[in-house]
PyMOL Python script that loads the backbone (N, CA, C, O; Angstrom):
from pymol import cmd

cmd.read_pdbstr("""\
ATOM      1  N   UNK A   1       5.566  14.046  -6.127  1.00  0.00           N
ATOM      2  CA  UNK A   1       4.938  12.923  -6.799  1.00  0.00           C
ATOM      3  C   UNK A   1       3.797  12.403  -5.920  1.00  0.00           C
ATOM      4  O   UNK A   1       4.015  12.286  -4.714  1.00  0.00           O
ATOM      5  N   UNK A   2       2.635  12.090  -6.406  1.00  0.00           N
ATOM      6  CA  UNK A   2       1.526  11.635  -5.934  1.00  0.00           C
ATOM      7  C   UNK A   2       1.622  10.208  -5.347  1.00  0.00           C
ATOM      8  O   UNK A   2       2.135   9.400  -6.121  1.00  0.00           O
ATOM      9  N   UNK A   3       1.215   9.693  -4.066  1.00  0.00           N
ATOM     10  CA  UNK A   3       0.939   8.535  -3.730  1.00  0.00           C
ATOM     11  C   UNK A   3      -0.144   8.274  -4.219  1.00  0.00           C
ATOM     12  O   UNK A   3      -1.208   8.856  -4.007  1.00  0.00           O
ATOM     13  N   UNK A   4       0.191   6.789  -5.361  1.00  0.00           N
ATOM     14  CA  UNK A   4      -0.807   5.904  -5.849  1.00  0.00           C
ATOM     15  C   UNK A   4      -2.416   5.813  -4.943  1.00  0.00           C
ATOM     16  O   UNK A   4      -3.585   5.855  -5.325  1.00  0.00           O
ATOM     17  N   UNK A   5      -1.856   5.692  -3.786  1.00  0.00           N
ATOM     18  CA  UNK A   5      -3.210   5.075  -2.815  1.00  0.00           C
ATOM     19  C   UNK A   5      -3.913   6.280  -2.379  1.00  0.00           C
ATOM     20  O   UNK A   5      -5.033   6.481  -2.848  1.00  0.00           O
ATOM     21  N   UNK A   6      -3.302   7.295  -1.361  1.00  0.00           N
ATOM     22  CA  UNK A   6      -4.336   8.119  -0.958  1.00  0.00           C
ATOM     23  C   UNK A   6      -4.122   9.673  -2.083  1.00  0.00           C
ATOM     24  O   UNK A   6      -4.884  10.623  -1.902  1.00  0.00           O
ATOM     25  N   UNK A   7      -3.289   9.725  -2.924  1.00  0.00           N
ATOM     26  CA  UNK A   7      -2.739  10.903  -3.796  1.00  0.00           C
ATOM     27  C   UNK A   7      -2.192  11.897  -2.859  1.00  0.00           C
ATOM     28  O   UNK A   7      -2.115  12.879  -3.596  1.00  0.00           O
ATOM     29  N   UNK A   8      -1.869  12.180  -1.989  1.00  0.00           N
ATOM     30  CA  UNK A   8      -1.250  12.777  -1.725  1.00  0.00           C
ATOM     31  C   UNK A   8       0.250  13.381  -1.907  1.00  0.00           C
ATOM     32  O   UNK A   8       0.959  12.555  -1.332  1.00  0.00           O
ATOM     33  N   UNK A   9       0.914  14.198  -2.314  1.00  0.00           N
ATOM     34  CA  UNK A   9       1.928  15.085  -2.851  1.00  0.00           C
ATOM     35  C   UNK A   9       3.456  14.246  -1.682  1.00  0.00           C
ATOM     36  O   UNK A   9       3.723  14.886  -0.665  1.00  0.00           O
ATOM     37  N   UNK A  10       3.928  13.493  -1.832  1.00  0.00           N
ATOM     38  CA  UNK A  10       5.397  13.318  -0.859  1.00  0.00           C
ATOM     39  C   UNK A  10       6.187  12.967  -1.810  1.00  0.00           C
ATOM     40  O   UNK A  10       6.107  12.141  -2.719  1.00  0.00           O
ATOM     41  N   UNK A  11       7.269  14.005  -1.341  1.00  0.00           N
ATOM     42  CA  UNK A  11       8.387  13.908  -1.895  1.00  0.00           C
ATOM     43  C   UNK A  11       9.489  12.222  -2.241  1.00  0.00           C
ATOM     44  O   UNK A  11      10.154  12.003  -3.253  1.00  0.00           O
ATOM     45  N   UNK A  12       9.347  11.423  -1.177  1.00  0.00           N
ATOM     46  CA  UNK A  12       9.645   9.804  -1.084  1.00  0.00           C
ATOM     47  C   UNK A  12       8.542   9.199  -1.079  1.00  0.00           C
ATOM     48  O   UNK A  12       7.573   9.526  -0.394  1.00  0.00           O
ATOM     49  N   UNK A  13       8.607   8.110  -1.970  1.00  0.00           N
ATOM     50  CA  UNK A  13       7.376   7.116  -2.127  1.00  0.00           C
ATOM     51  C   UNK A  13       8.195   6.021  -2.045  1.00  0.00           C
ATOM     52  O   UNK A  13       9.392   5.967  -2.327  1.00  0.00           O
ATOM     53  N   UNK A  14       7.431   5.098  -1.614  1.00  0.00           N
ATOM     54  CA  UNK A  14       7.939   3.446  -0.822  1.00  0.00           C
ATOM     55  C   UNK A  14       7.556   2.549  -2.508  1.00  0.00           C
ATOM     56  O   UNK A  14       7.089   3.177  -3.458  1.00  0.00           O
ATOM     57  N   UNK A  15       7.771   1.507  -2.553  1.00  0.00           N
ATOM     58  CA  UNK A  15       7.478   1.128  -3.852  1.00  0.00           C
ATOM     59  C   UNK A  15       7.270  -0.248  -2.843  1.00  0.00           C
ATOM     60  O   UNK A  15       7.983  -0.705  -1.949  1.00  0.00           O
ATOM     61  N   UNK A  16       5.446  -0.862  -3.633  1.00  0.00           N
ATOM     62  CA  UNK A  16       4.297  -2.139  -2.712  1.00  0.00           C
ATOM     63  C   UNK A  16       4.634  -2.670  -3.597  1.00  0.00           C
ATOM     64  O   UNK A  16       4.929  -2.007  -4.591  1.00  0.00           O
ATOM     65  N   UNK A  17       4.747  -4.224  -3.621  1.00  0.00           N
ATOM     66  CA  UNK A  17       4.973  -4.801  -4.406  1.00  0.00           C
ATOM     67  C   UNK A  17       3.624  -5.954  -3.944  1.00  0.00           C
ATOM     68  O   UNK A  17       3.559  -6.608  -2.903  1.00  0.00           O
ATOM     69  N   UNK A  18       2.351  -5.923  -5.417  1.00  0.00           N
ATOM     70  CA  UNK A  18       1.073  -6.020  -5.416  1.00  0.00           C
ATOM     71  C   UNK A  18       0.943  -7.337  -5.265  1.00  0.00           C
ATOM     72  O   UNK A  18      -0.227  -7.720  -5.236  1.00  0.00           O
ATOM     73  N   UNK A  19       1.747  -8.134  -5.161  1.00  0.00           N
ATOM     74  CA  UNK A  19       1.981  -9.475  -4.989  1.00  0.00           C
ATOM     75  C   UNK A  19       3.493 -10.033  -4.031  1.00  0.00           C
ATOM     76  O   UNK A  19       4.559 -10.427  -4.503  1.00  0.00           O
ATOM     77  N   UNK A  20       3.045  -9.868  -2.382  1.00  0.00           N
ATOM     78  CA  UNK A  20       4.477  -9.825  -1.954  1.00  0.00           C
ATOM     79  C   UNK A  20       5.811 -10.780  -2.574  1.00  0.00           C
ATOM     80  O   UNK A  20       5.912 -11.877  -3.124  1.00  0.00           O
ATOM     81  N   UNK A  21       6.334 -10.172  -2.335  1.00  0.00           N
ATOM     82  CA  UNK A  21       7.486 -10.965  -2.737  1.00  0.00           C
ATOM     83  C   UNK A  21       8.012 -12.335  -2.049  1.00  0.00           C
ATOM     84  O   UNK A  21       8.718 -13.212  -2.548  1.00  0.00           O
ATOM     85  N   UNK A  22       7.480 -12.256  -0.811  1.00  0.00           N
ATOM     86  CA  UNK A  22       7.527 -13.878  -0.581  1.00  0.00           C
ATOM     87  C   UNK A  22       6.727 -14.959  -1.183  1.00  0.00           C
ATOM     88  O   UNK A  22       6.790 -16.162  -0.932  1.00  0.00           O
ATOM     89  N   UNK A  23       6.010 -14.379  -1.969  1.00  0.00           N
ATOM     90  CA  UNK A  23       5.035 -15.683  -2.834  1.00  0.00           C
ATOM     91  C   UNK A  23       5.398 -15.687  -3.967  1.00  0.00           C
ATOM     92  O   UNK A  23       5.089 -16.726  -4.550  1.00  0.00           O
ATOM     93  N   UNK A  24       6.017 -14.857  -4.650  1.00  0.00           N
ATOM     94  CA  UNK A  24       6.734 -15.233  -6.010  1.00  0.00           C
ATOM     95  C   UNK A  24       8.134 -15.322  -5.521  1.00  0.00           C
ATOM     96  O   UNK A  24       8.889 -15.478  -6.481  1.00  0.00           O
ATOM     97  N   UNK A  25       8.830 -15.276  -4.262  1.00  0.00           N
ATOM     98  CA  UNK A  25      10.088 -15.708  -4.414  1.00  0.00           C
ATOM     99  C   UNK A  25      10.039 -17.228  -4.155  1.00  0.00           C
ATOM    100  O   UNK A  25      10.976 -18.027  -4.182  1.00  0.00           O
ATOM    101  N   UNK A  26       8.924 -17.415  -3.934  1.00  0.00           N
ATOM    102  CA  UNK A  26       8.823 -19.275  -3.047  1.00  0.00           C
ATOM    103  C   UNK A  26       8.604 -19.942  -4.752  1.00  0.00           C
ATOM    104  O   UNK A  26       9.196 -21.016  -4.860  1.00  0.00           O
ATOM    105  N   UNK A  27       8.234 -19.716  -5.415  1.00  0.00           N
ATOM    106  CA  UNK A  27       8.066 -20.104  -6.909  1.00  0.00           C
ATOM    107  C   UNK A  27       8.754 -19.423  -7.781  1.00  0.00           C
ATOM    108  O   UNK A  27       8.379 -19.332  -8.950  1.00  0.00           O
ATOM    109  N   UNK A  28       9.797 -18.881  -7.352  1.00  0.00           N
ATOM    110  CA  UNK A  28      11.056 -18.777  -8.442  1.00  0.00           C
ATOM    111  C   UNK A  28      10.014 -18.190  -9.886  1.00  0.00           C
ATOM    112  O   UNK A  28       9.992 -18.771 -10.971  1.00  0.00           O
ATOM    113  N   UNK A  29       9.244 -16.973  -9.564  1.00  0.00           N
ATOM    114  CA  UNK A  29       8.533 -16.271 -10.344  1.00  0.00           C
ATOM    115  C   UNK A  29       9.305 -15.087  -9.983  1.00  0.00           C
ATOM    116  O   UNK A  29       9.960 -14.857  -8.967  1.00  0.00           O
ATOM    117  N   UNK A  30       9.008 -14.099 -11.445  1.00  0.00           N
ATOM    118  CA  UNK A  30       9.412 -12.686 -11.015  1.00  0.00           C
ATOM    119  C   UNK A  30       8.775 -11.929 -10.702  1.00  0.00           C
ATOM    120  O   UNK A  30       7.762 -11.785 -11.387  1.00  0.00           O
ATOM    121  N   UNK A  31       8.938 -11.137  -9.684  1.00  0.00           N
ATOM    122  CA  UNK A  31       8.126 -10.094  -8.770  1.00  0.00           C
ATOM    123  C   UNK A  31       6.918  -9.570  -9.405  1.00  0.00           C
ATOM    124  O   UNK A  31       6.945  -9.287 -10.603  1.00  0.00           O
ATOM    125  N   UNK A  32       6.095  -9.450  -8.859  1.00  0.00           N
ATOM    126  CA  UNK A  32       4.926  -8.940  -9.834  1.00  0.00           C
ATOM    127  C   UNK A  32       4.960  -6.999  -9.818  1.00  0.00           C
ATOM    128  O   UNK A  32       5.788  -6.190  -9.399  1.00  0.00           O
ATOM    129  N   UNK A  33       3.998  -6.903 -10.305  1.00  0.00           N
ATOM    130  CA  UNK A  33       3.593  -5.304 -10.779  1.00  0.00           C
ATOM    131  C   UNK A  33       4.223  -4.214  -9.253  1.00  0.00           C
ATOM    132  O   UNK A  33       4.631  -4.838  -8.274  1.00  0.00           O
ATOM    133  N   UNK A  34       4.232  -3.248  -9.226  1.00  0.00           N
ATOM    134  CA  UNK A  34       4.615  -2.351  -7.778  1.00  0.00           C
ATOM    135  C   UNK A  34       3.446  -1.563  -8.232  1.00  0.00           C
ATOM    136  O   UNK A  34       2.875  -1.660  -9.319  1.00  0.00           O
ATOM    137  N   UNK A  35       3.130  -0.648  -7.099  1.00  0.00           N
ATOM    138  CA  UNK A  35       2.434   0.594  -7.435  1.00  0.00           C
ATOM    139  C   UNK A  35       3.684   1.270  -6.326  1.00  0.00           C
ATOM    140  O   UNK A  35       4.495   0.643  -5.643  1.00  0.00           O
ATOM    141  N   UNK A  36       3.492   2.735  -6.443  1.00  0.00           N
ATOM    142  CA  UNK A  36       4.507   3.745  -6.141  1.00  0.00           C
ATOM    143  C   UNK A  36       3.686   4.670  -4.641  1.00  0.00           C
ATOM    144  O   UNK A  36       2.978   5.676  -4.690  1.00  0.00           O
ATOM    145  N   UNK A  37       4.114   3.882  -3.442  1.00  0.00           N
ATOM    146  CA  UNK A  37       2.893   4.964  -2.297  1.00  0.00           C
ATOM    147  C   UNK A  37       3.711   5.444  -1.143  1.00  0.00           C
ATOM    148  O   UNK A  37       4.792   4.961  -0.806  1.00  0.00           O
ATOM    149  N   UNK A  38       3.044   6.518  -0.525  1.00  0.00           N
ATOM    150  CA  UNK A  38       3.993   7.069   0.739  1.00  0.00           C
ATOM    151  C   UNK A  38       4.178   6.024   1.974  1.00  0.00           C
ATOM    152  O   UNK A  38       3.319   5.196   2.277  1.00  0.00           O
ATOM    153  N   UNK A  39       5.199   6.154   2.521  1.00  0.00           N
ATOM    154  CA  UNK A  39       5.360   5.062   3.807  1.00  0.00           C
ATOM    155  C   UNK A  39       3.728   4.881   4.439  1.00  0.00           C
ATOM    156  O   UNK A  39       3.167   3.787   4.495  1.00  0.00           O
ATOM    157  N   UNK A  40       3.138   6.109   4.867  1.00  0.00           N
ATOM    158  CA  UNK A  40       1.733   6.037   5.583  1.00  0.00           C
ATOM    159  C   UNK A  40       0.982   4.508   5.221  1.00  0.00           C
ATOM    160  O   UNK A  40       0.643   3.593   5.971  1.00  0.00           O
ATOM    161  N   UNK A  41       0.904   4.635   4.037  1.00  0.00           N
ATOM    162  CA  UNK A  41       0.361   3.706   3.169  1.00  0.00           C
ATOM    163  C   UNK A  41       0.459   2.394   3.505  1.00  0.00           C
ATOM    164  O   UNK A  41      -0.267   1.518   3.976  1.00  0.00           O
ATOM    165  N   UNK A  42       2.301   2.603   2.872  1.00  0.00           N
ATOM    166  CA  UNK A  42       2.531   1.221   2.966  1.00  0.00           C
ATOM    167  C   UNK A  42       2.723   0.485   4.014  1.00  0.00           C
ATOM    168  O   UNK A  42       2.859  -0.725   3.830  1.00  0.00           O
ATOM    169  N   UNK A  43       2.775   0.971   5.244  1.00  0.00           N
ATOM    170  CA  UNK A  43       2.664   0.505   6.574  1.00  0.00           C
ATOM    171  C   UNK A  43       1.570  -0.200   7.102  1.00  0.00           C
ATOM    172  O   UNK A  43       1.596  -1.354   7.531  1.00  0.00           O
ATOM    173  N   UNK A  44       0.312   0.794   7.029  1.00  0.00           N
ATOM    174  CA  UNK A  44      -1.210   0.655   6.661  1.00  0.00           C
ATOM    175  C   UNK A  44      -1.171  -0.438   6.164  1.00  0.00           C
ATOM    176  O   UNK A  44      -1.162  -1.366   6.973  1.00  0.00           O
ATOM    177  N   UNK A  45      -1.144  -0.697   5.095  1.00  0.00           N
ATOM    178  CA  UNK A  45      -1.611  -2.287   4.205  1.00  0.00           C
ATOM    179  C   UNK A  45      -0.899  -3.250   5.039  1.00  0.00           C
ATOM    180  O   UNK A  45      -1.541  -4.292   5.165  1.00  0.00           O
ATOM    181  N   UNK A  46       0.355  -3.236   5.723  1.00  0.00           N
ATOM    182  CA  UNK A  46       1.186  -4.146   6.162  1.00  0.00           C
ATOM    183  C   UNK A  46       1.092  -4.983   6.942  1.00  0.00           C
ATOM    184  O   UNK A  46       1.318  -6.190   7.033  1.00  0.00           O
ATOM    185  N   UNK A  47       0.441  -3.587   7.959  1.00  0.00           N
ATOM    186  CA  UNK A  47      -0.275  -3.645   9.612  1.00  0.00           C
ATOM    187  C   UNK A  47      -1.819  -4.701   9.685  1.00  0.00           C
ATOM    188  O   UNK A  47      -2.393  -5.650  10.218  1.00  0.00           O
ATOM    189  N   UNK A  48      -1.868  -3.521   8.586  1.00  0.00           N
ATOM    190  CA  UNK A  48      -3.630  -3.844   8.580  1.00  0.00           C
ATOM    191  C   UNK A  48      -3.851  -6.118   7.755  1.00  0.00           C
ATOM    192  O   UNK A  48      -4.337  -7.072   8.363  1.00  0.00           O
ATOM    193  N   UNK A  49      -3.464  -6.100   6.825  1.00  0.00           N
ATOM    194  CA  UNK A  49      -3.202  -7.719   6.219  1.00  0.00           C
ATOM    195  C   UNK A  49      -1.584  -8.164   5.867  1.00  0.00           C
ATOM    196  O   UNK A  49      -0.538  -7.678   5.437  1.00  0.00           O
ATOM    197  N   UNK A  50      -2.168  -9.468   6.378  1.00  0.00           N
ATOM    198  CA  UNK A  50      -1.130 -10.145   6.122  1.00  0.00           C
ATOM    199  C   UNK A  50      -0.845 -10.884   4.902  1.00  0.00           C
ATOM    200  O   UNK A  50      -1.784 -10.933   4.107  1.00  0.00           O
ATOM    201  N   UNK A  51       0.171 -11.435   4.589  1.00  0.00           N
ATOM    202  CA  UNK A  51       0.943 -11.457   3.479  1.00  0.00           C
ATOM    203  C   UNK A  51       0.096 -12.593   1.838  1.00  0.00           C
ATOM    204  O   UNK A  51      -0.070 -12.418   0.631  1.00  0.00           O
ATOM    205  N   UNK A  52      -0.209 -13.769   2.947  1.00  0.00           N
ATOM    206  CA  UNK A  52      -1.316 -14.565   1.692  1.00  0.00           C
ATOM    207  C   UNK A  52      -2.257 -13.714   1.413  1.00  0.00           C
ATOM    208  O   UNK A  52      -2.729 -14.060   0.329  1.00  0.00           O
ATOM    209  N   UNK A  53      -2.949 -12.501   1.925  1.00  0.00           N
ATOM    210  CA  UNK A  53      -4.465 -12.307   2.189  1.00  0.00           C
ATOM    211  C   UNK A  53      -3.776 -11.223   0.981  1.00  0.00           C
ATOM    212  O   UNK A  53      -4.503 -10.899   0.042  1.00  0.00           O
ATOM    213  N   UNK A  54      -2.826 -10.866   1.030  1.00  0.00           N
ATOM    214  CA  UNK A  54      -2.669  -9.811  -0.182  1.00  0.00           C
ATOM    215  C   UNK A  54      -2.499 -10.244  -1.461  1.00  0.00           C
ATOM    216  O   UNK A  54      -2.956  -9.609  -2.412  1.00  0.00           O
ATOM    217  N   UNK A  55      -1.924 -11.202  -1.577  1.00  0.00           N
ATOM    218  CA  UNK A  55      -1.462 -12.065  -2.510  1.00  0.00           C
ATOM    219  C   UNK A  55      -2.765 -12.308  -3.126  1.00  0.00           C
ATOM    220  O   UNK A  55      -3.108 -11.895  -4.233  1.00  0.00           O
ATOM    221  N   UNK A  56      -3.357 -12.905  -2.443  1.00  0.00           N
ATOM    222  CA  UNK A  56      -5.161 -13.639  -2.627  1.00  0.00           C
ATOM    223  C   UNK A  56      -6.114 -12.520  -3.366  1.00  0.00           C
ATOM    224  O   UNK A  56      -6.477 -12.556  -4.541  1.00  0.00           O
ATOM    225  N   UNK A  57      -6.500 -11.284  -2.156  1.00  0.00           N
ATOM    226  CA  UNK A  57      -7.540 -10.295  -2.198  1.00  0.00           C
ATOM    227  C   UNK A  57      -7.115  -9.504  -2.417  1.00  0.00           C
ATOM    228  O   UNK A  57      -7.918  -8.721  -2.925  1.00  0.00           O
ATOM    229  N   UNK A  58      -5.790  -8.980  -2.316  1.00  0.00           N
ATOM    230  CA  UNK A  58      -5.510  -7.382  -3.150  1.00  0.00           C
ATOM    231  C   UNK A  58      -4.467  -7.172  -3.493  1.00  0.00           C
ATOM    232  O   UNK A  58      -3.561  -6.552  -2.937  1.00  0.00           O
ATOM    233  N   UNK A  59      -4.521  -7.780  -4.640  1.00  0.00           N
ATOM    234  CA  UNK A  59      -3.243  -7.847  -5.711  1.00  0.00           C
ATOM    235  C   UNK A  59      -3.763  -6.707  -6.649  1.00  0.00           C
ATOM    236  O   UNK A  59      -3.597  -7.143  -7.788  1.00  0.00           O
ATOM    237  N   UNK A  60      -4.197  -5.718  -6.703  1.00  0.00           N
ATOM    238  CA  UNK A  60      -4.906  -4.799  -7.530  1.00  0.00           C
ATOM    239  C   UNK A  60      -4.451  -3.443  -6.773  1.00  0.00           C
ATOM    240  O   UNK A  60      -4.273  -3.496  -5.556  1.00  0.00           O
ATOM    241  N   UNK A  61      -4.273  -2.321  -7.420  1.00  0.00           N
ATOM    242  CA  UNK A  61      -4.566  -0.628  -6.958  1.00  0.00           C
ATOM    243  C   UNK A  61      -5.801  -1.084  -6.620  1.00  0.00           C
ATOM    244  O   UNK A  61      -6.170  -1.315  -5.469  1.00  0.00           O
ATOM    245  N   UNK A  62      -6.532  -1.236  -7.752  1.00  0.00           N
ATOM    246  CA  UNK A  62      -8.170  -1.280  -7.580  1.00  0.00           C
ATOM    247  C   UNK A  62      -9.052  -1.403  -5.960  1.00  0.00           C
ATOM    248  O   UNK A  62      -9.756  -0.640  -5.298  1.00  0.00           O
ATOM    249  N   UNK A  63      -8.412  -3.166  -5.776  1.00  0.00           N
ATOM    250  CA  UNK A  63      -8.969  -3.944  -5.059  1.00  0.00           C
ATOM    251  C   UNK A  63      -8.097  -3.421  -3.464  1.00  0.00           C
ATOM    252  O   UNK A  63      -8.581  -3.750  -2.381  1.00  0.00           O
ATOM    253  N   UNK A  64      -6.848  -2.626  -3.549  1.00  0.00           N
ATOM    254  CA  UNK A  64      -6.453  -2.065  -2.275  1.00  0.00           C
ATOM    255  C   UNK A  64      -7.626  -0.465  -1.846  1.00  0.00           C
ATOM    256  O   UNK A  64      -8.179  -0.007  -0.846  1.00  0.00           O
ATOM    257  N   UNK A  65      -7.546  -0.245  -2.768  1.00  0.00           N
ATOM    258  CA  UNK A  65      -8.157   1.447  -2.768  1.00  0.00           C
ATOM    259  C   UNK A  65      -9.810   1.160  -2.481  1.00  0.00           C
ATOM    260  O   UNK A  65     -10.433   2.087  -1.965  1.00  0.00           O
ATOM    261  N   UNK A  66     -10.572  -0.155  -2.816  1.00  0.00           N
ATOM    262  CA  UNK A  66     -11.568  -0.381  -2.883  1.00  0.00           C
ATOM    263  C   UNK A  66     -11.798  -1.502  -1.301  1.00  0.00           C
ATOM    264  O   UNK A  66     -12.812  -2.191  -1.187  1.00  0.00           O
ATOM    265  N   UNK A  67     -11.073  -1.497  -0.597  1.00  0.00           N
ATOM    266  CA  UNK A  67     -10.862  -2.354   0.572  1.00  0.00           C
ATOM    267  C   UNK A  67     -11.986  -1.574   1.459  1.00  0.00           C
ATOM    268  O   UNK A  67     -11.817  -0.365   1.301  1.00  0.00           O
ATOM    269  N   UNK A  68     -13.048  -1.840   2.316  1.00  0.00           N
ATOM    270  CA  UNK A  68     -12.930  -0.618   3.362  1.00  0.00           C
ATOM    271  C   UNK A  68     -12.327  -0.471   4.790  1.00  0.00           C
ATOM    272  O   UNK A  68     -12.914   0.097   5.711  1.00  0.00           O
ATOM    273  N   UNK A  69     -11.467  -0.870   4.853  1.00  0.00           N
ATOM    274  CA  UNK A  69     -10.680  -0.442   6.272  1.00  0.00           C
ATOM    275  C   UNK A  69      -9.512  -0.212   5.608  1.00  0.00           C
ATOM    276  O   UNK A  69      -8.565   0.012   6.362  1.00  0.00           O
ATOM    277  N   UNK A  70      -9.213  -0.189   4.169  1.00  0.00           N
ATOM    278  CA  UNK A  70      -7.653   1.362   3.606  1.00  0.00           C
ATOM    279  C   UNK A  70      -9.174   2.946   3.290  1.00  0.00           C
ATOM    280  O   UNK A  70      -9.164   4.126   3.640  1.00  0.00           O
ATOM    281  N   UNK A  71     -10.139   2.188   2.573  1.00  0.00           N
ATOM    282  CA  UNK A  71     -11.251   3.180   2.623  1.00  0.00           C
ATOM    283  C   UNK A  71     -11.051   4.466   3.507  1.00  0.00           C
ATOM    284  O   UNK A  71     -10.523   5.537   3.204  1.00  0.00           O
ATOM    285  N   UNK A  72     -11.491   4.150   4.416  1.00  0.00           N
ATOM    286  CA  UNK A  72     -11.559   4.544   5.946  1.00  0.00           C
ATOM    287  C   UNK A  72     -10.439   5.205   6.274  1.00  0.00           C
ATOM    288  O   UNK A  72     -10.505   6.406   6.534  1.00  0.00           O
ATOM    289  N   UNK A  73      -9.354   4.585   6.309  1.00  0.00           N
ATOM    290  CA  UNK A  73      -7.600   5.203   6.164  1.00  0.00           C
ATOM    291  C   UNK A  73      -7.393   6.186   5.511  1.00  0.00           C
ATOM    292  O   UNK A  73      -6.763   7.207   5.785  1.00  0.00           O
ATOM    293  N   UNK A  74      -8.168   5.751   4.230  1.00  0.00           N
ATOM    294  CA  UNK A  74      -7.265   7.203   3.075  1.00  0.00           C
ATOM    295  C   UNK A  74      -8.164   7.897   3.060  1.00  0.00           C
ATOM    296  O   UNK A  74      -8.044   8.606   2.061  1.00  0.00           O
ATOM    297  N   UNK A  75      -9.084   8.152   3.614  1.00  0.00           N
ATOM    298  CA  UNK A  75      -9.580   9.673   3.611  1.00  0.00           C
ATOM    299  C   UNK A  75      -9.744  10.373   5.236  1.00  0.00           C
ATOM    300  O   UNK A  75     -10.170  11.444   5.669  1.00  0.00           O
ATOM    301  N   UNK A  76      -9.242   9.315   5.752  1.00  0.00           N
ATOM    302  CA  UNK A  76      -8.305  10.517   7.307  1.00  0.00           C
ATOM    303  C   UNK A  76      -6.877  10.731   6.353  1.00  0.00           C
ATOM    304  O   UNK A  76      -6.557  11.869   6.009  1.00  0.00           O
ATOM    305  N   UNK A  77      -6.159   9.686   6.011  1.00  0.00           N
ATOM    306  CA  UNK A  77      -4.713  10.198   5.322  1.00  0.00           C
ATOM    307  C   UNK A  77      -4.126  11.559   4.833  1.00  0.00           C
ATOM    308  O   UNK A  77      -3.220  12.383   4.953  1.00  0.00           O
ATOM    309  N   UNK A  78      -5.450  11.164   4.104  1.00  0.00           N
ATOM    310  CA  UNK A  78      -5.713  12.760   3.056  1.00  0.00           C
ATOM    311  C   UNK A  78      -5.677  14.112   3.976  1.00  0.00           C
ATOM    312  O   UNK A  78      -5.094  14.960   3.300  1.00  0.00           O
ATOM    313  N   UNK A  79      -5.914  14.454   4.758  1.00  0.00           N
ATOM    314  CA  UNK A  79      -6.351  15.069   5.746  1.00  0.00           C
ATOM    315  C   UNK A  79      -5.037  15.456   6.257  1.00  0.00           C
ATOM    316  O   UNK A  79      -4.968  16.642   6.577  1.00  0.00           O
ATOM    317  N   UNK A  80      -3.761  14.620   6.448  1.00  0.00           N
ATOM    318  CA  UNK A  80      -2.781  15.087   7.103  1.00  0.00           C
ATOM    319  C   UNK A  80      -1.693  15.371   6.311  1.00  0.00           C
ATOM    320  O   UNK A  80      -1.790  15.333   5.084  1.00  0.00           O
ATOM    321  N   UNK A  81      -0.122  15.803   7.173  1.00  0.00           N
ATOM    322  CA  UNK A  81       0.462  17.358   6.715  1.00  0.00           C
ATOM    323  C   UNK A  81       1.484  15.964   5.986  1.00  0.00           C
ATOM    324  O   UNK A  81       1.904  15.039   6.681  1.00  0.00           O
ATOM    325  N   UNK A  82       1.789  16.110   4.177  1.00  0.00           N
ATOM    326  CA  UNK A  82       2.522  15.117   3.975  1.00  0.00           C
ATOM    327  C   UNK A  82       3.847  14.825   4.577  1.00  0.00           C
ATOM    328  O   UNK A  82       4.434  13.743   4.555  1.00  0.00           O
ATOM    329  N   UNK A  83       4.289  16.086   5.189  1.00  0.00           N
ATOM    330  CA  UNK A  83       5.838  16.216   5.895  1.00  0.00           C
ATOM    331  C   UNK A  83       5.488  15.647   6.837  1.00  0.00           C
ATOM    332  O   UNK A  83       6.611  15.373   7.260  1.00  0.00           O
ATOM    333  N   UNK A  84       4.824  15.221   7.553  1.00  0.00           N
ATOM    334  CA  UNK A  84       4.998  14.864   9.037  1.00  0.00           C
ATOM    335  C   UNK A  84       4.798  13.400   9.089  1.00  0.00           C
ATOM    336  O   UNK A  84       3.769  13.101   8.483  1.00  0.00           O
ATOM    337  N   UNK A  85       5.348  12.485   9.543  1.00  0.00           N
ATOM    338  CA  UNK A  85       5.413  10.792   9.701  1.00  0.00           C
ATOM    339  C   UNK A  85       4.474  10.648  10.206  1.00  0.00           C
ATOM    340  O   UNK A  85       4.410  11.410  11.171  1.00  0.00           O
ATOM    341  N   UNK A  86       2.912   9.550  10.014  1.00  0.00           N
ATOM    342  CA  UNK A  86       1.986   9.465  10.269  1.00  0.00           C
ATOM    343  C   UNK A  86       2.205   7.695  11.021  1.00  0.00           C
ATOM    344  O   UNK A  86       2.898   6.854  10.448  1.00  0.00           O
ATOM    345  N   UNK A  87       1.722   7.506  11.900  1.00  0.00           N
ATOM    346  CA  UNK A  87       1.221   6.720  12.649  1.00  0.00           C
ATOM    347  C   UNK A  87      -0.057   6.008  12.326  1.00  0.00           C
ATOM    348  O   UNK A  87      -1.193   6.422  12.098  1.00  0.00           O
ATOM    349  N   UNK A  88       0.516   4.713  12.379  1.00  0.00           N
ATOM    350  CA  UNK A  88      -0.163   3.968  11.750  1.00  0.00           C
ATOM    351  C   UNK A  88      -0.767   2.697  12.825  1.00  0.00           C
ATOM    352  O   UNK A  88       0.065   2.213  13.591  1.00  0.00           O
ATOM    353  N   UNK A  89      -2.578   2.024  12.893  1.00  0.00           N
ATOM    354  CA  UNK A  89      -2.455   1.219  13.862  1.00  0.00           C
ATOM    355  C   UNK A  89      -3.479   0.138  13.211  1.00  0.00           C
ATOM    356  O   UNK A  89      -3.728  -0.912  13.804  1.00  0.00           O
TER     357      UNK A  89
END
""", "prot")
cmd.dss("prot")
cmd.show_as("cartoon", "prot")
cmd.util.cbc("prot")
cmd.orient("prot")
């Protein structure tokens, strides 16, 4: 199965939830939308912003994939072996 973010082929995909879940659990809202991506990924976004700034600026596939420092990420990503655990900084 393809990771949403960089497409790459891994067998386990992490499931992002496009609106963390600490901002709709603080308002007793239900979780918003997921997209479906490999750990690489979701580490990446984790590392890279923090939790309002996602909520705020990239609550979107769109607006994550269109970021440029995941930019930059997912096309080294692409590049590596999907079996092997990628390091993330």
């Amino acid at each position: 199965m393809p990771c949403q973010l960089c497409d790459r082929d891994i067998e386990r995909l992490t499931v992002h939830h496009l609106t963390p879940r600490q901002h709709t659990k603080r308002k007793n809202q239900k979780p918003s939308p997921t997209i479906d991506i490999c750990s690489a990924c979701h580490r990446q976004i984790h590392k890279s912003f923090d939790n309002a700034y996602l909520a705020k600026e990239l609550n979107t596939l769109e607006k994550l994939k269109a970021h440029p420092k995941l930019q930059k990420f997912i096309l080294w990503v692409r590049k590596q072996d999907p079996n092997k655990r990628i390091r993330v900084s």
